[in-house]
C-alpha positions, -999 to 999 in steps of 0.1 A, spaced: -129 2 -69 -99 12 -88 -97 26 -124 -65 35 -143 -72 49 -175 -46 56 -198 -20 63 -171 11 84 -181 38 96 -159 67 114 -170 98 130 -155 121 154 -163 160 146 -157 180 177 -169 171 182 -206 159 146 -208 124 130 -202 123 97 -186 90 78 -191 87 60 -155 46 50 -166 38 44 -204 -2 41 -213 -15 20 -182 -49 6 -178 -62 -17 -152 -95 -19 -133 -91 -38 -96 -127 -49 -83 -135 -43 -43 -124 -62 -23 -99 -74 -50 -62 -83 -40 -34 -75 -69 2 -81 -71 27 -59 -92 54 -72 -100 88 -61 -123 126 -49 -120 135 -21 -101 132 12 -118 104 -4 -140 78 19 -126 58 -3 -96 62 29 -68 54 50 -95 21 36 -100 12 31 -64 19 66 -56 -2 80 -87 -31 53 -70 -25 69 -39 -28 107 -54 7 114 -42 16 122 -71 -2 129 -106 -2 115 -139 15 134 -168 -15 119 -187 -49 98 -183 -74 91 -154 -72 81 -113 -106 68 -103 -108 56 -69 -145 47 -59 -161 70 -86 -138 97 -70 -114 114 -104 -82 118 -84 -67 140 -106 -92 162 -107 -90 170 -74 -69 197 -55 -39 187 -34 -58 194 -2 -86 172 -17 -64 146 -23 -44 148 12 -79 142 29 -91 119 3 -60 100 16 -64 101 47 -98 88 50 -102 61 18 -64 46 13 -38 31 37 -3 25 32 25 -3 44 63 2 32 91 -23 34 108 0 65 74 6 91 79 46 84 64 42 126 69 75 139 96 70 170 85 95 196 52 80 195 43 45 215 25 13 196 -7 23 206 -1 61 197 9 53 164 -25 28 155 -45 57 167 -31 83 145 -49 76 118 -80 77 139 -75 110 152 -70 125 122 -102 116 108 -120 125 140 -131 90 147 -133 64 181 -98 58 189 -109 24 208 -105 8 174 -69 6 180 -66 -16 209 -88 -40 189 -64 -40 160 -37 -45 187 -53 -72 197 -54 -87 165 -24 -83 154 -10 -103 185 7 -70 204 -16 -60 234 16 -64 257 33 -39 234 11 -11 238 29 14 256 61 2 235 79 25 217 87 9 184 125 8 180 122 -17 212 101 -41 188 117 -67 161 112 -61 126 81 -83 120 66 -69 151 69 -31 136 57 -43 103 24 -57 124 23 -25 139 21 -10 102 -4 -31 91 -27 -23 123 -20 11 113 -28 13 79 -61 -10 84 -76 9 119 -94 38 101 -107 6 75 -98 21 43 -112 15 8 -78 5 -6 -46 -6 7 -13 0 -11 16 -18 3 54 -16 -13 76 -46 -3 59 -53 26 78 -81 39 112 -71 20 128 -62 51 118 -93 70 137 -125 74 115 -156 62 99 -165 93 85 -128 97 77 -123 64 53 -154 68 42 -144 101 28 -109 86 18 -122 51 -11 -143 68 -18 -115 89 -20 -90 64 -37 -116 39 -64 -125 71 -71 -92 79 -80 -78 41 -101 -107 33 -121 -99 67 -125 -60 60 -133 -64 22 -100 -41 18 -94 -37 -20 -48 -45 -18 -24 -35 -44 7 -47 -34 40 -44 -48 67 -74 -45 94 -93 -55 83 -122 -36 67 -154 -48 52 -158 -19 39 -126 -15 22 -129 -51 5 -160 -44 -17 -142 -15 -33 -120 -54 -61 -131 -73 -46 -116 -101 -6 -111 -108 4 -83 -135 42 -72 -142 59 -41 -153 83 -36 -176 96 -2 -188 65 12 -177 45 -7 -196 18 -36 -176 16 -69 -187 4 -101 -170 25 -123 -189 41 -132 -153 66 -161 -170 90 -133 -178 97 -131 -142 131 -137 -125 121 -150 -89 
């Protein structure tokens, strides 16, 4: 499902270059669930958003499904995006003027599809009752189960989620880790998630680390 070949990515701070990505490989099979791990600043974010064609590698290959990501235009990308990938952050990113339910069917609308589909993710997710909610009357674990209904509705190819239980308190974060775990398993959802939680990394079949750019899976280097 996911091929990095040879991924580069290099930015330029004043006169200096700063190499966030050094000469990444990594092939994740569907339906596959992977854990990055690694410092801050040691280029996890970086990666997800070159997997996500955010952004673009200074060198090397994107292959998501067959589909070259870099070879594509930004507008290819932006709809390529919308349709194949879903995203969860650590802070929701729900949009405020919209309810629950408004924001599960975004993703929906956008790519012209049944918008009924939200109500069932509502559903499972455990918010029904907070439908017509708007979300800064939810707690954070509730919002963050909002996310995840969001990102999953449209039943994307790949799911890229950055800390997503870093801004929960324990019980949350457990609450939404076996939700989120459940509901990829169930869809056949290929997950790249980044973490700094054990926990979190236990839900991967595979665990890799980054360190100055460069991926490893030599996970006993890690400072829990």
């Amino acid at each position: 499902m996911i091929q990095l070949h040879n991924l580069s990515r290099t930015y330029r701070e004043g006169q200096c270059k700063r190499e966030a990505l050094r000469s990444v490989s990594l092939t994740v099979a569907r339906g596959e669930v992977v854990a990055l791990l690694g410092r801050s600043g040691s280029g996890k974010s970086t990666l997800l958003n070159l997997i996500g064609g955010i952004d673009l590698p200074s060198t090397g290959e994107v292959i998501i499904d067959s589909q070259v990501l870099n070879r594509m235009s930004e507008y290819e990308r932006t709809l390529f995006r919308r349709r194949r990938v879903g995203f969860i952050y650590q802070f929701f990113n729900l949009i405020p003027t919209l309810t629950v339910l408004e924001n599960v069917q975004l993703p929906l609308e956008l790519n012209f599809l049944d918008v009924e589909r939200a109500d069932q993710l509502l559903d499972k997710v455990g918010l029904t009752d907070y439908r017509d909610t708007y979300p800064d009357r939810l707690s954070g674990g509730e919002q963050q189960r909002v996310a995840i209904a969001r990102a999953l509705v449209h039943e994307p190819t790949v799911l890229l989620a950055d800390e997503p239980t870093g801004n929960l308190d324990a019980e949350s974060g457990r609450l939404v880790l076996g939700l989120l775990g459940d509901l990829v398993r169930v869809q056949g959802t290929t997950l790249v998630v980044v973490t700094h939680s054990r926990k979190v990394a236990e839900l991967a079949d595979r665990i890799f680390v980054l360190d100055d750019g460069r991926l490893t899976d030599r996970i006993d280097e890690v400072i829990w």
